[in-house]
C-alpha positions in Angstrom: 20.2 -30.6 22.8 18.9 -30.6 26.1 14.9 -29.8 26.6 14.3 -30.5 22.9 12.5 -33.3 23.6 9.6 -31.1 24.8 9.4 -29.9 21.6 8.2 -32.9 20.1 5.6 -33.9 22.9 3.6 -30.6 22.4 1.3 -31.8 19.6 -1.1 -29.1 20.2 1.1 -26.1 20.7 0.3 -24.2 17.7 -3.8 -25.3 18.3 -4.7 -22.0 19.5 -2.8 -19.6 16.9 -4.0 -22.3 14.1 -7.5 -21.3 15.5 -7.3 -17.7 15.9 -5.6 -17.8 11.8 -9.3 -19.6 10.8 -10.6 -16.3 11.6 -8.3 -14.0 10.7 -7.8 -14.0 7.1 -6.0 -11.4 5.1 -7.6 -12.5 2.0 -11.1 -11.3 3.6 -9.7 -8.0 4.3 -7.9 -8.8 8.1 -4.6 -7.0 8.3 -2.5 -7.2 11.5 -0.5 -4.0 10.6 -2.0 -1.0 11.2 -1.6 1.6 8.4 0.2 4.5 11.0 2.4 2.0 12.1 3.2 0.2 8.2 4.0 3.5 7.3 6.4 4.0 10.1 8.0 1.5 9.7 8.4 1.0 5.9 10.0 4.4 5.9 12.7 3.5 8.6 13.3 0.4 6.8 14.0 1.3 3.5 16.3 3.5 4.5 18.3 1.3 6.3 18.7 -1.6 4.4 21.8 -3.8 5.4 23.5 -3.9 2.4 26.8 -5.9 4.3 24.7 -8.1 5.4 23.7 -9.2 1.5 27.4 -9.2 0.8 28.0 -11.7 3.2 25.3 -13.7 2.2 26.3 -13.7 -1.3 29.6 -14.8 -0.2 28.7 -17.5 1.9 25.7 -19.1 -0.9 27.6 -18.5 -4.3 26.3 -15.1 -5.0 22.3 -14.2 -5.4 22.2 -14.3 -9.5 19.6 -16.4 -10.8 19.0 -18.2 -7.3 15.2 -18.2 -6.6 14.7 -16.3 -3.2 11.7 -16.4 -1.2 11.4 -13.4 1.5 9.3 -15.1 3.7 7.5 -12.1 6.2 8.7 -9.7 3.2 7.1 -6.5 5.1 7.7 -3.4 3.0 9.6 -5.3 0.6 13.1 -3.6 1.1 15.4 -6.7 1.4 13.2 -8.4 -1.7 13.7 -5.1 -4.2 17.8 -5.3 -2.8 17.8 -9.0 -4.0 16.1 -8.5 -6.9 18.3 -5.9 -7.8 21.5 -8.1 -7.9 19.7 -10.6 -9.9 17.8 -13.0 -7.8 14.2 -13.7 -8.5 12.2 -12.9 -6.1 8.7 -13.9 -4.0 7.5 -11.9 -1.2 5.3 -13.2 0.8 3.6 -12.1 4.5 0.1 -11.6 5.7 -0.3 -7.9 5.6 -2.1 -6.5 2.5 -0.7 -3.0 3.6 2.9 -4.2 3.5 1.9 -5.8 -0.1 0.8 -2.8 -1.5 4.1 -0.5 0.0 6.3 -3.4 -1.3 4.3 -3.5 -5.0 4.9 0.5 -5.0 8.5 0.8 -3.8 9.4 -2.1 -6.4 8.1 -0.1 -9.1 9.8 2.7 -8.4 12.9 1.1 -8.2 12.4 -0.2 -11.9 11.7 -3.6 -10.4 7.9 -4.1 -11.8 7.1 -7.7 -12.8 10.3 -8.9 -11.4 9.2 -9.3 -8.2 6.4 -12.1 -7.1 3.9 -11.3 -4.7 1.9 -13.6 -2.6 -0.7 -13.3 0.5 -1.4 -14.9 3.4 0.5 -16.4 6.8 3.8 -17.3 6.6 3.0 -20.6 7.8 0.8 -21.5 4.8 3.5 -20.4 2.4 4.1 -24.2 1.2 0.6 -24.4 -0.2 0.2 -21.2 -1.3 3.4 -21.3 -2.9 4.0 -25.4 -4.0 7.1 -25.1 -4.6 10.4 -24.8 -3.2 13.6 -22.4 -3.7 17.3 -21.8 -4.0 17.4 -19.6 -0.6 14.3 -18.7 2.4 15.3 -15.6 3.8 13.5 -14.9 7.3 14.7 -11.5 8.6 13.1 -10.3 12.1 9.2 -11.6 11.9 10.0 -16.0 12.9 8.1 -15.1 16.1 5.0 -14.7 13.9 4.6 -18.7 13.0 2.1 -20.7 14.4 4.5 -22.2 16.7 8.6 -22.1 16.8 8.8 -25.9 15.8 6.3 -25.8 13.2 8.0 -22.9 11.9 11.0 -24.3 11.6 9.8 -27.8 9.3 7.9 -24.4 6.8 10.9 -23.2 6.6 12.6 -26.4 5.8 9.7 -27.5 3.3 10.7 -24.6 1.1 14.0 -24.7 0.3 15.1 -27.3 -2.2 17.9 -30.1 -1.6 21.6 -27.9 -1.5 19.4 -25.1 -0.9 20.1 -22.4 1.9 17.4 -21.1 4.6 18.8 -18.0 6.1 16.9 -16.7 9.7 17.4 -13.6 12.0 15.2 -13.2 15.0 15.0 -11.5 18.2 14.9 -13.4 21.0 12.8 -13.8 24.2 15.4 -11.3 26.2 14.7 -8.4 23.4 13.5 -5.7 25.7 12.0 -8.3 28.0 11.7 -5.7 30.9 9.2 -3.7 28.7 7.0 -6.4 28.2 3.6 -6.7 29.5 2.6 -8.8 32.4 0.6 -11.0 30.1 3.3 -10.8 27.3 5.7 -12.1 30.0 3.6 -14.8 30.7 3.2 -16.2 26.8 6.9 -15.6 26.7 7.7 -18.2 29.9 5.0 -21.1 28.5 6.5 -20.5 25.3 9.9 -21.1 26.7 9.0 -23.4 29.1 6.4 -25.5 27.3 6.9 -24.9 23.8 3.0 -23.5 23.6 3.0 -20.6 21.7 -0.1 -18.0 22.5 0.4 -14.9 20.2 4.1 -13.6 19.4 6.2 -14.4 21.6 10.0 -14.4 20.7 11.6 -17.6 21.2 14.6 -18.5 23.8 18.1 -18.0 22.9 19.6 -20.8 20.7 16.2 -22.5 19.8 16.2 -22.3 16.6 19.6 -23.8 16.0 18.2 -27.0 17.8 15.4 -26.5 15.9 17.1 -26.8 12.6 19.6 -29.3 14.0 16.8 -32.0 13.7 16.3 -31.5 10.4 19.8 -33.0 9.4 21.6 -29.5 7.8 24.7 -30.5 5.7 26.0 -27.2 6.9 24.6 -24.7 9.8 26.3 -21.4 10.9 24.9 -19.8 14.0 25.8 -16.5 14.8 25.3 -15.2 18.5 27.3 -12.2 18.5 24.4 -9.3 18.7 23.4 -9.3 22.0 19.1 -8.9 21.1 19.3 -12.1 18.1 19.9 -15.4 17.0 20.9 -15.6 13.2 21.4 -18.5 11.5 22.6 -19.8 7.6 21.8 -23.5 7.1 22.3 -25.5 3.6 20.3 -28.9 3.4 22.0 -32.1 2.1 22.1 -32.9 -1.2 22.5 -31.5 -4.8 20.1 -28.1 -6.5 17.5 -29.5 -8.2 
């Protein structure tokens, strides 16, 4: 637990992407995806959807079934249509309209329209946007998009209900850190250093298990075996509502 003090003396680290999000807003039309690089990327993703990967989940939270899942930074929707598919009701969420509209189509044509829930805006404001909380949060590869790593981790917490599950896989700061820009090295080391977040950086190795280690888990499994992330399963005490 060392350093994780500076996390809580940082009251303002999450001011300036808080500030930039008050002009920025998705439901006016701003889209942070660009629609060369949505299409891109929706395309690679749906192809290779990690289908091990929900096994082992399944395994490890008593099967997807009639749990309510939120996808929380959904993107093109590929890992919310895969859980739907086995049974799980589903809300996407993220704060590209582009994504939304891929996900909406792809779900359709996978005989999954009306069973997936669809929802706009940051993933930070999911809690009030949503109001209401769920079996399993699954976070898959966009957690360096929050507001700030700390805050992040208490949305993430907010949303899953007591015996619940929050599930998280991120990159982490050393992810192709020698192709970074100067200035993208720079948010990267006060991010690390400081705790103040300024754009995307990823966070350091084995933050967010410290992170989520404050919050009192009944259960947390940390997985450091890929070299380039830090993935994480964590149950909060007490019985499903």
């Amino acid at each position: 637990m060392r350093g994780a003090s500076r996390f809580r003396t940082h009251g303002s680290e999450q001011m300036i992407n808080r500030l930039l999000a008050r002009l920025r807003r998705p439901e006016r039309g701003w889209d942070p995806v660009p629609a060369e690089h949505a299409a891109r990327y929706s395309a690679l993703e749906w192809a290779n959807v990690d289908l091990r990967l929900l096994d082992d989940l399944e395994a490890r939270i008593g099967g997807l079934a009639g749990k309510t899942v939120l996808d929380l930074g959904g993107g093109p929707g590929h890992y919310s249509a895969a859980m739907a598919q086995r049974g799980a009701r589903v809300t996407w969420h993220d704060v590209s309209a582009r994504y939304m509209a891929i996900a909406r189509d792809k779900a359709a044509q996978a005989g999954l329209d009306g069973r997936i829930e669809f929802s706009l805006g940051y993933l930070d404001e999911a809690p009030g946007l949503l109001g209401r909380r769920f079996d399993l949060v699954f976070n898959r590869i966009c957690w360096y998009y929050g507001f700030s790593d700390r805050s992040f981790a208490a949305v993430l917490v907010s949303l899953v209900q007591p015996g619940g599950f929050v599930y998280a896989d991120t990159t982490h700061a050393a992810y192709r850190h020698g192709e970074l820009s100067a200035s993208a090295r720079l948010r990267t080391w006060l991010n690390g250093a400081f705790a103040l977040k300024i754009g995307h950086p990823m966070p350091p190795r084995g933050r967010l298990a410290r992170l989520f280690l404050q919050h009192g888990p009944a259960r947390l499994e940390v997985d450091y075996r890929s070299p380039t992330n830090d993935r994480l399963l964590m149950q909060m005490p007490g019985a499903p509502e």
